[in-house]
C-alpha positions in Angstrom: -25.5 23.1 5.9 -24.0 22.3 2.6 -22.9 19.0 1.3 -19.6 21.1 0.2 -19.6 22.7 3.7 -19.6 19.5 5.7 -16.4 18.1 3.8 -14.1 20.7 5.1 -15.6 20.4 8.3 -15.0 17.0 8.3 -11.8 16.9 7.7 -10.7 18.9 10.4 -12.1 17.0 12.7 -10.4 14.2 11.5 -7.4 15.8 11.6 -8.0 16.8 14.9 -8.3 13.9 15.8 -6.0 12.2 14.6 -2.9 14.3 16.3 -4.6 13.5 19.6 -4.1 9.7 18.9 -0.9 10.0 17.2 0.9 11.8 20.5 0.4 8.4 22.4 2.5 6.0 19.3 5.6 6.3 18.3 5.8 5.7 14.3 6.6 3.2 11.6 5.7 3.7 7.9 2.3 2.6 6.4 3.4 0.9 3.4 2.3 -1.1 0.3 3.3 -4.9 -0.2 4.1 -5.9 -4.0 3.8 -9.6 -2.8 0.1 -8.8 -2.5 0.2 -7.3 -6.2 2.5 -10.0 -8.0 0.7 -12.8 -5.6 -3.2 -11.3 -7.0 -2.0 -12.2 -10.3 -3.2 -15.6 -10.3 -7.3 -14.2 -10.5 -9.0 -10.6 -11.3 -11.6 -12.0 -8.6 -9.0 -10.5 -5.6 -10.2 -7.3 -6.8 -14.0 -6.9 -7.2 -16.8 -9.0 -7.9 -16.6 -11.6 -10.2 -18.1 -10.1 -13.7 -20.1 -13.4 -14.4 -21.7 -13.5 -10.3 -25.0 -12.1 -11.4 -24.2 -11.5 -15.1 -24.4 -14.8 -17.3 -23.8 -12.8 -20.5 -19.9 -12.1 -19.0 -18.1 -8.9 -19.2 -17.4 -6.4 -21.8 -13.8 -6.3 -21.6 -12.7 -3.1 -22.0 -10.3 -1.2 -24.5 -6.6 -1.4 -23.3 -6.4 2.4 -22.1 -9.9 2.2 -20.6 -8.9 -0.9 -18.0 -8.6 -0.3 -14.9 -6.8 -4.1 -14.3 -2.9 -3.5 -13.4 -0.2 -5.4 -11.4 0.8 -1.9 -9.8 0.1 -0.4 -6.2 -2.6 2.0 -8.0 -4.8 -0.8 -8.1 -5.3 -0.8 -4.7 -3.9 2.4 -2.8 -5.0 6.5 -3.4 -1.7 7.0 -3.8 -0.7 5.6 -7.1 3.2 4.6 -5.6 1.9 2.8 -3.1 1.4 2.8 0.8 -1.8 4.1 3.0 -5.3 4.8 2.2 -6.5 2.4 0.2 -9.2 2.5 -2.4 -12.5 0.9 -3.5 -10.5 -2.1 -5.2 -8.4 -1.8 -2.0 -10.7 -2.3 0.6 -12.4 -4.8 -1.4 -8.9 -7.4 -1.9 -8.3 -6.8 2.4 -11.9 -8.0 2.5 -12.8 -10.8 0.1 -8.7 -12.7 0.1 -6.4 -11.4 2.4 -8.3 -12.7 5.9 -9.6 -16.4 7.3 -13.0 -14.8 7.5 -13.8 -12.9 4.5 -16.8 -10.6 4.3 -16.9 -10.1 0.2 -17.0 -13.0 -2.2 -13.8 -15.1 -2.1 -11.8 -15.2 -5.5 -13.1 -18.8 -7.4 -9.2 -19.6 -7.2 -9.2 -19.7 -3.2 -12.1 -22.3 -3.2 -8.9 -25.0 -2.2 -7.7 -23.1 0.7 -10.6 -22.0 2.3 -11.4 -21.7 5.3 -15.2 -20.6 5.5 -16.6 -21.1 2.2 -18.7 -18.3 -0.1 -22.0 -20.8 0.8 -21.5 -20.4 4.6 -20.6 -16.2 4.1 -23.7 -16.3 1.7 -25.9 -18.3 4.2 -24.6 -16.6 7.0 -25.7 -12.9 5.2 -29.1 -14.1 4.0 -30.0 -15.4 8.0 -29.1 -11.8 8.7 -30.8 -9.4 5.9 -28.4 -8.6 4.1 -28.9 -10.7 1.0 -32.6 -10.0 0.5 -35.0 -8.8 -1.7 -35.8 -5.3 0.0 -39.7 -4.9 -1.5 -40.8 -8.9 -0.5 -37.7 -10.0 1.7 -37.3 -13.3 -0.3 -33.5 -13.7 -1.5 -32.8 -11.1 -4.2 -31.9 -12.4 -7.4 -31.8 -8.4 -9.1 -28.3 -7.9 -10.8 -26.6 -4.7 -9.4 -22.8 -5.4 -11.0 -22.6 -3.6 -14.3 -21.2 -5.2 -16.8 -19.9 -2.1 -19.2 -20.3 1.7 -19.3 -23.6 1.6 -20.9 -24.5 0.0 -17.9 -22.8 1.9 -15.1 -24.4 5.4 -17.4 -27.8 3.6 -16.7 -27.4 3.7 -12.5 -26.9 0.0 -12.9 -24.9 -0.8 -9.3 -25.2 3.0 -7.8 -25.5 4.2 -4.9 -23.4 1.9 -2.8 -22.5 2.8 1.2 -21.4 -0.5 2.5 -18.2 0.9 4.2 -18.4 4.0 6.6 -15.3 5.4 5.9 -16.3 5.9 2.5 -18.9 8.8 2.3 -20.8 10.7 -0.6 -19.6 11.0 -4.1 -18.3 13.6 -6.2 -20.2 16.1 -7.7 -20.8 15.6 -11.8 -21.0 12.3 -13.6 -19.2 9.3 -13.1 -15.9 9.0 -14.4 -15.1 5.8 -17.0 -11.7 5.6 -15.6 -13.0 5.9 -11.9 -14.1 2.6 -9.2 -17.7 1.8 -10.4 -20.4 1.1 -7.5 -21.5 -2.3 -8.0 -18.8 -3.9 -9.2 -17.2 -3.8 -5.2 -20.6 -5.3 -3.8 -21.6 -3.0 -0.8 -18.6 -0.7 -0.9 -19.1 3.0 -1.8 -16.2 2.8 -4.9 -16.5 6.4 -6.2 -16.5 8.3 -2.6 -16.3 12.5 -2.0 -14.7 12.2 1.1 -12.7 8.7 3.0 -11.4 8.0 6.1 -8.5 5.7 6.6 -6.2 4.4 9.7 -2.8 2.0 10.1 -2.0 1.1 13.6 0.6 -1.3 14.9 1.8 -2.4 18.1 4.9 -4.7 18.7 6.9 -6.4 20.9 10.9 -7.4 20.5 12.8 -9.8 22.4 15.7 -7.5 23.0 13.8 -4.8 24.7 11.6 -8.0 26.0 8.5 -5.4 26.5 5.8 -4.3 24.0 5.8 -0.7 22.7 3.2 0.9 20.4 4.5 1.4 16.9 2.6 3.3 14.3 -0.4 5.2 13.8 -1.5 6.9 10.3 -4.5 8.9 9.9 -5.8 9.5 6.3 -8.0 11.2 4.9 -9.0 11.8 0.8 -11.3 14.5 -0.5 -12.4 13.9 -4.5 -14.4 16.9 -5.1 -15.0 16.3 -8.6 -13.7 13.4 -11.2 -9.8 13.4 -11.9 -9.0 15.6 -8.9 -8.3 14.2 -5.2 -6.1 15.7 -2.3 -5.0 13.2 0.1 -3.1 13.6 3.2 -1.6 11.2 6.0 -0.8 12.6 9.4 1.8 10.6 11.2 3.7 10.4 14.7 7.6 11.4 14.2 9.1 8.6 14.9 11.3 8.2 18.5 13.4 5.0 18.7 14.5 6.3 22.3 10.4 5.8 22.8 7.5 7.8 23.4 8.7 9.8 26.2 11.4 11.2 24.1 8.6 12.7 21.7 8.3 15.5 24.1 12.6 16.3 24.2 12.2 17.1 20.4 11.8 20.8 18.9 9.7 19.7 15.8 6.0 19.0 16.1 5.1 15.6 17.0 2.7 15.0 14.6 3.3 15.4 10.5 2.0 15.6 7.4 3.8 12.1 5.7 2.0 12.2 2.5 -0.1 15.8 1.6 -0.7 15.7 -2.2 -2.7 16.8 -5.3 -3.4 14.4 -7.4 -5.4 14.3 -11.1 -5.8 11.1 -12.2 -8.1 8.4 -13.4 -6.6 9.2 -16.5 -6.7 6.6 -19.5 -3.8 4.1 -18.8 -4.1 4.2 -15.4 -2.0 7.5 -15.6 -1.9 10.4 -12.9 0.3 13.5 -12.3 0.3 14.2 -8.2 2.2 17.3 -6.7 3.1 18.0 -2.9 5.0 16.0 -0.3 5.6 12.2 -0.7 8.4 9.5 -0.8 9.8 9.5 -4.4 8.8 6.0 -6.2 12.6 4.3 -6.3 12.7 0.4 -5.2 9.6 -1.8 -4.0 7.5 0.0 -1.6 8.1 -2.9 1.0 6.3 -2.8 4.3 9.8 -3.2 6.4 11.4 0.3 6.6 14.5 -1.1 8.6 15.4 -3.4 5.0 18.6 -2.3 3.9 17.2 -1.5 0.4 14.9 0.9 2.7 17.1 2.5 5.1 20.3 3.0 2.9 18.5 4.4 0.2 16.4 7.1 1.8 13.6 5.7 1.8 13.0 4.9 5.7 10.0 6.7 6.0 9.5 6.9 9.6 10.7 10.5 9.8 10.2 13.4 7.8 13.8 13.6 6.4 13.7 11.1 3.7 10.3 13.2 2.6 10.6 15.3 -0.8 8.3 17.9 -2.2 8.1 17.8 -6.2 5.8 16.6 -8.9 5.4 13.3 -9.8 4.1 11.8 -13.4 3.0 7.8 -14.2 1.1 6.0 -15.8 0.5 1.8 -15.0 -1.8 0.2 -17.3 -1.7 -3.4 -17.8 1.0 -3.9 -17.7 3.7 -1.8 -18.6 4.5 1.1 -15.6 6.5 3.9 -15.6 7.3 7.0 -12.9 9.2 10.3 -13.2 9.6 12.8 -10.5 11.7 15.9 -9.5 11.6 17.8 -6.4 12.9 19.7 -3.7 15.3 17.9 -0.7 14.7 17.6 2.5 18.6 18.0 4.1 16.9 17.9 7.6 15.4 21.3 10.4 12.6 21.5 8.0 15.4 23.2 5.4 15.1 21.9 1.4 18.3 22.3 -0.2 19.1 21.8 -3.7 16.8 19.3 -6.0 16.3 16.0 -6.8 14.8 13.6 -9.6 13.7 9.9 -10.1 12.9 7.3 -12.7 11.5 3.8 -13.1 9.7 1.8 -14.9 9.0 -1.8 -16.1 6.7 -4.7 -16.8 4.5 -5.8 -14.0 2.8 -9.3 -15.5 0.3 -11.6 -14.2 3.1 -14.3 -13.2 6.0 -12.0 -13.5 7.9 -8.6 -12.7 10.9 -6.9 -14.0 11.4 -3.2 -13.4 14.4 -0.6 -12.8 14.8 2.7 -10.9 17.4 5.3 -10.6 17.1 8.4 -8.0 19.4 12.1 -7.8 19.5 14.3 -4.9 22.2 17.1 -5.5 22.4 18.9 -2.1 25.5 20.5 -3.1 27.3 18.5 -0.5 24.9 19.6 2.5 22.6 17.4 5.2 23.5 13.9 4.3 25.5 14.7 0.7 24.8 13.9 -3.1 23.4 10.9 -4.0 23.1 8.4 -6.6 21.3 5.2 -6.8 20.1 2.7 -9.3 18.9 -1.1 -9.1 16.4 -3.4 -10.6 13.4 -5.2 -9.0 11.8 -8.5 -9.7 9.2 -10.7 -8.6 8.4 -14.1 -9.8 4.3 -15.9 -9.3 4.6 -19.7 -10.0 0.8 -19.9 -8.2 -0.2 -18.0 -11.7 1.0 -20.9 -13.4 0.2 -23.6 -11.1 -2.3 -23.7 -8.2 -0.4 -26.5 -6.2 2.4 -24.1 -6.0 0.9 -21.1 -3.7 4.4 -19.7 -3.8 5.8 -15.8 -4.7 8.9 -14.5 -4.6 9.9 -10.6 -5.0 13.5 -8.6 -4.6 15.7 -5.9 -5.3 19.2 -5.2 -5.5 20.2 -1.5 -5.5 23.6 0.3 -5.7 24.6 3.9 -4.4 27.0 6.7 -3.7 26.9 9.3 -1.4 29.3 12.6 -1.8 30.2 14.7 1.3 33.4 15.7 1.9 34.0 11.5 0.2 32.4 9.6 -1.5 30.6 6.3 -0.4 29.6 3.3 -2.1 27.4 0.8 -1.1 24.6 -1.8 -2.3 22.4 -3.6 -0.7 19.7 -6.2 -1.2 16.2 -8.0 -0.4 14.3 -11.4 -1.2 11.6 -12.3 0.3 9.2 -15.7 -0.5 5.5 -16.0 1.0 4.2 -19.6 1.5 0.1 -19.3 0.9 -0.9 -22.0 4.0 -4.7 -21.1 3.7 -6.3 -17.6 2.8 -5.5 -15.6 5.6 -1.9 -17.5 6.7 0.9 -17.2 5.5 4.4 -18.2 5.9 6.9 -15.5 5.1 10.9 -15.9 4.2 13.1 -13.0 4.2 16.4 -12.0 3.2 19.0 -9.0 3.7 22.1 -8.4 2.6 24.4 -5.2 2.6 27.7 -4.1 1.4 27.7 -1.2 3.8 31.4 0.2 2.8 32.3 -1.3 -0.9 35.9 0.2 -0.4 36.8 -2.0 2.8 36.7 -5.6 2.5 34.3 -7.5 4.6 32.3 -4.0 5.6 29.0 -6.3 5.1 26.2 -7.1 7.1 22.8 -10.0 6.7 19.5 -10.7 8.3 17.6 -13.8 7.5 14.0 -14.1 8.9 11.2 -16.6 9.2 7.5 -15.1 9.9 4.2 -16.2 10.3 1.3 -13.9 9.3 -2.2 -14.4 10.6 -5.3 -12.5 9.2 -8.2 -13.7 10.9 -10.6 -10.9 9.9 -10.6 -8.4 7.0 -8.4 -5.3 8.9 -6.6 -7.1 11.9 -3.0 -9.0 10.7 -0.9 -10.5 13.5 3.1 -11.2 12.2 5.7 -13.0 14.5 9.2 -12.9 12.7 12.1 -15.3 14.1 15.4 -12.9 12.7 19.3 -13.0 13.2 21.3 -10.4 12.0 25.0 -11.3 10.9 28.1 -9.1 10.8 32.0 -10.1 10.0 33.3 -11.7 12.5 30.6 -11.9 15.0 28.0 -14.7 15.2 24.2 -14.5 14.6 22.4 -12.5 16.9 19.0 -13.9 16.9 15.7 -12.1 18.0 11.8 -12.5 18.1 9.8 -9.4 16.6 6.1 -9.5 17.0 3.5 -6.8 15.4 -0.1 -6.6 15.0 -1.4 -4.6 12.4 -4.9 -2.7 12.4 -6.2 -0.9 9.4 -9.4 0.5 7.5 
């Protein structure tokens, strides 16, 4: 059988697959975090192998258009606005920064807040193979991180397959713009064909019972350099709960994100057409944030889905998106068309970015809409290592035209506290003004969390909330989710 043959083949089964698992969850969005991309500021290191590791002549930095370093959710996810699979850079920050017990080389700036060092991971690898010389078994001192293109032209770090979900490579020569092997240690950076999964479960003191909450399938297929499809299959979501899956007309299982993408373009650019979320706001991982859910951009059903084409480019460290599209008014109908627009500066200790969005649905489904707001996001840990704080938020104001006209805004801030690697302590802020032409119409959640990585792949979050309305007190509750991905 063909090496082309088997990728189809695969992907069906996949597929397969994962509808079969999906039918048992109910479903919640598999989104980016820009606190992990403002916070990874303070050290390129979060990203792949330190340049100087094995090379003591250093790095040839790279022109500006030929960098692949940016502050933007291309930097770690296939999909360059953010949320799901993630790639080679990806899987390498959840590995080496984001967990207690890293398995790739910590950052140098995390050597404070350790928990295991890089001598006991190193140790630890050489007592079980997997830091030795293959020909004599004594510790390998060969350098396999290129350092430039002449390098990576020369085979220098190839051939990579230290992650299963990653497999082959794409037919033709390796692509400047593309993930290098080598410079990700073991991980296959360049693969044909990947594999990815987000799972949570949950439990809420209101309900006082655990329920599953989301499961994501992905899968990528990058037959040759600059072109990748990549598709996530997802559970419609059910707040009624899983039996009420079955009480619905649409299929259970959809395609949340099914695009075509050419990209690793100089810049960091792409152009990606298909079905996605349009890029407006910060691709924040709570859907029910009012900034989310106001907006239409909830994510855990099909409606708020579009199907357009999307431009950008996110070099470091300008960014910029444009998109039109079709609208999803709801029964699988698209009515009318839509556009978006943003764009910013995304810095190693800053951010500061806008976004507008259109949806002219000549009054149908949900109405017309108009939105606009600016985003920010602030790293004082960039500047200051005894500060292991960063901040990000939006504020967003819309209208929405039926038979009336609506206005409303809304807001988020959210600060993350880095304990140790692999803890953190989260604060969080809502606000909306839910009605701007009645007084009072406003509503506020403050929140307290906890996040625990201990392993790369496994997260565990407790959140202490209470929501706040006019005229009623706080009503507090305890949310707990654990997160599994690959």
């Amino acid at each position: 059988m063909s090496r082309l043959l088997r990728v189809p083949l695969a992907v069906g089964g996949v597929m397969a697959a994962t509808v079969v698992a999906t039918i048992a969850l109910s479903s919640s969005p598999a989104v980016g975090t820009p606190l992990y991309a403002q916070r990874s500021g303070r050290t390129c290191g979060n990203c792949h192998v330190s340049p100087t590791l094995e090379d003591s002549e250093g790095w040839d930095n790279p022109s500006l258009l030929e960098r692949k370093c940016t502050m933007s959710c291309i930097s770690c996810h296939t999909n360059p606005t953010g949320g799901g699979l993630r790639n080679a850079s990806g899987r390498y920050y959840g590995q080496s920064t984001l967990a207690m017990f890293h398995t790739q080389q910590r950052s140098y700036s995390d050597t404070d807040r350790e928990i295991v060092s890089n001598d006991a991971l190193w140790r630890f690898e050489q007592r079980h193979g997997n830091e030795v010389d293959a020909d004599d078994g004594d510790p390998t001192d060969e350098r396999t991180i290129p350092s430039d293109w002449a390098a990576v032209e020369a085979g220098m770090g190839a051939g990579q397959t230290g992650n299963w979900t990653a497999i082959g490579n794409p037919l033709g020569k390796t692509s400047k713009m593309s993930f290098w092997d080598g410079r990700y240690d073991d991980l296959n950076a360049d693969p044909l064909l990947q594999l990815g999964l987000d799972a949570r479960g949950a439990w809420w003191s209101g309900t006082d019972s655990g329920f599953p909450m989301q499961v994501d399938g992905h899968v990528s297929v990058h037959p040759v350099e600059h072109v990748t499809f990549m598709t996530t299959g997802a559970l419609r979501g059910r707040s009624s709960g899983v039996l009420a899956i079955g009480e619905d007309k649409r299929a259970p299982v959809y395609a949340r994100t099914a695009i075509l993408m050419v990209h690793e373009l100089p810049g960091m650019s792409w152009a990606k057409v298909g079905r996605f979320l349009p890029a407006y706001g910060q691709h924040i991982d709570d859907h029910t944030s009012f900034t989310r859910s106001l907006f239409e951009m909830d994510m855990s059903d099909d409606i708020d889905l579009v199907h357009g084409v999307e431009i950008g480019t996110a070099p470091n460290y300008p960014w910029g998106t444009a998109s039109v599209f079709t609208n999803n008014i709801g029964n699988g109908r698209d009515e009318g068309w839509g556009g978006t627009i943003a764009g910013g500066w995304r810095d190693l200790g800053w951010s500061l970015g806008g976004h507008a969005m259109m949806k002219d649905r000549g009054g149908n489904g949900r109405g017309d809409l108009l939105a606009a707001g600016v985003q920010w996001g602030f790293n004082p840990i960039y500047y200051n290592n005894k500060i292991p704080v960063t901040v990000v938020g939006e504020v967003s104001y819309g209208q929405r035209t039926t038979d009336a006209t609506l206005r409303f805004a809304a807001s988020t801030t959210e600060a993350w506290w880095l304990l140790k690697n692999g803890l953190n302590l989260r604060i969080k802020h809502d606000f909306a003004l839910t009605d701007l032409s009645i007084q009072g119409e406003w509503q506020q959640r403050f929140a307290l969390g906890l996040e625990v990585a201990p392993i790369p792949g496994l997260t565990f979050t407790a959140w202490g909330r209470a929501l706040q309305r006019p005229g009623t007190g706080a009503r507090p509750d305890l949310f707990v989710t654990t997160h599994i991905w690959f």
